[in-house]
C-alpha positions as CSV (number, residue, x, y, z in Angstrom):
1,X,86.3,349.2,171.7
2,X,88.0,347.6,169.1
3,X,91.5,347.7,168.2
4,X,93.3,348.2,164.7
5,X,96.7,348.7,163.8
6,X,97.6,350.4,160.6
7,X,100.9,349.8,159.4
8,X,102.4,352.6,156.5
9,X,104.6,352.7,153.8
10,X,107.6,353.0,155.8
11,X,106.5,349.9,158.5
12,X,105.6,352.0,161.2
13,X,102.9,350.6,163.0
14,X,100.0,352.6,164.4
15,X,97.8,351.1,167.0
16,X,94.7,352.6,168.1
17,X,91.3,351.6,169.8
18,X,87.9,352.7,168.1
19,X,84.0,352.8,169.3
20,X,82.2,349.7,167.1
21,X,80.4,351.5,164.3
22,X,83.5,353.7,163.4
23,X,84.9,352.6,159.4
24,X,88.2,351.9,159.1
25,X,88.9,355.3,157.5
26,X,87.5,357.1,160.5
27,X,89.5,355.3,162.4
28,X,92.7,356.8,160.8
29,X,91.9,360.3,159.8
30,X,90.3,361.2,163.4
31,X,93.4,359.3,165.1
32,X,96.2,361.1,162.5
33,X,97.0,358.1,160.5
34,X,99.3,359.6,157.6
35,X,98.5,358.2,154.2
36,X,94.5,358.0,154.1
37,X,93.1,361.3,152.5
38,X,89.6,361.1,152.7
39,X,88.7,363.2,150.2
40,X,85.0,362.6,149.5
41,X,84.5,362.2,153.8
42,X,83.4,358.7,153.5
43,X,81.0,358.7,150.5
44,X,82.7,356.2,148.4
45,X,83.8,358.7,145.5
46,X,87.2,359.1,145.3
47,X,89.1,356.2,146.8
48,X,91.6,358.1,148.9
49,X,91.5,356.0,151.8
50,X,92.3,352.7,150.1
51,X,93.5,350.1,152.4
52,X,95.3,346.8,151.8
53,X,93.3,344.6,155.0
54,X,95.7,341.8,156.1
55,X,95.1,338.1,154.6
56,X,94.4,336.8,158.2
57,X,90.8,339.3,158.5
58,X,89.9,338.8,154.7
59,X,87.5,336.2,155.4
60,X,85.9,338.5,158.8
61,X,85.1,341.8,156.4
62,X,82.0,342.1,154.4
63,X,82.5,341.9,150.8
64,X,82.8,345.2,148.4
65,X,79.3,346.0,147.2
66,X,79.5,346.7,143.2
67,X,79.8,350.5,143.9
68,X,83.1,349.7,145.7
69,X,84.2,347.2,143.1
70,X,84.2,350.1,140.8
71,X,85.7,352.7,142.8
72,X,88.7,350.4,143.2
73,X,89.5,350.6,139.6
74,X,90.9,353.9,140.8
75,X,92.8,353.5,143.2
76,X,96.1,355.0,142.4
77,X,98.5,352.4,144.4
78,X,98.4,348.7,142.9
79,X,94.9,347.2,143.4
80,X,95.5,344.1,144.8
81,X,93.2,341.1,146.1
82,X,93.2,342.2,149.5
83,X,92.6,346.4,148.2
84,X,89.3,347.4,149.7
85,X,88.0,351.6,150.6
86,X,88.3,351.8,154.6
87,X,85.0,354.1,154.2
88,X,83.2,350.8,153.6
89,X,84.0,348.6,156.0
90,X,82.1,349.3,159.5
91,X,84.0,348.1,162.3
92,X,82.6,345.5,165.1
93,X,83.6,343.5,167.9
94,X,84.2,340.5,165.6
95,X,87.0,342.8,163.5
96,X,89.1,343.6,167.0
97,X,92.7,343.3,166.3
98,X,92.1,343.8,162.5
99,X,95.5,344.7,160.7
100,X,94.9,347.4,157.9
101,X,98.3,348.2,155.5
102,X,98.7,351.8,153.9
103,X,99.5,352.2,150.2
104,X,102.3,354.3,149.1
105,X,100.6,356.8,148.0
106,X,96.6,357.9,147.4
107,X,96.6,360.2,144.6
């Protein structure tokens, strides 16, 4: 299993444990995170499940492919440095205790 913690706009801090495989985005919608829509189901189209990943797991996440780039210049919170699409990042043994923050909003 491998454990992530989501923290939202308001600080709350949601904790759950996931099979290896599941994306980040999975993670939330089938455990009820609040603030990831998912609107394209994990296909990379729309950028509602933006995710800010914490500076400490930066370095342990693949980097965005170029389709990913671009669908981050649509996100509609601030794109920052650390702003990746939780549909694209596959999670493993190696990204246990990973800590993911929400954007204010998604649309």
């Amino acid at each position: 299993m491998v454990q992530v913690t989501f923290t939202d706009m308001k600080g709350k801090q949601i904790e759950v444990d996931v099979e290896e495989g599941t994306t980040i985005m999975q993670a939330a919608f089938w455990n009820g995170v609040e603030g990831i829509v998912a609107e394209c189901g994990g296909s990379a189209t729309c950028a509602t499940c933006h995710i800010y990943v914490d500076e400490t797991f930066l370095d342990k996440v693949p980097p965005p492919s170029p389709e990913e780039e671009d669908m981050l210049d649509f996100v509609a919170a601030e794109r920052r440095p650390c702003s990746r699409l939780g549909c694209q990042i596959v999670l493993d043994s190696a990204l246990s205790g990973i800590h993911l923050h929400i954007p204010e909003r998604q649309q």
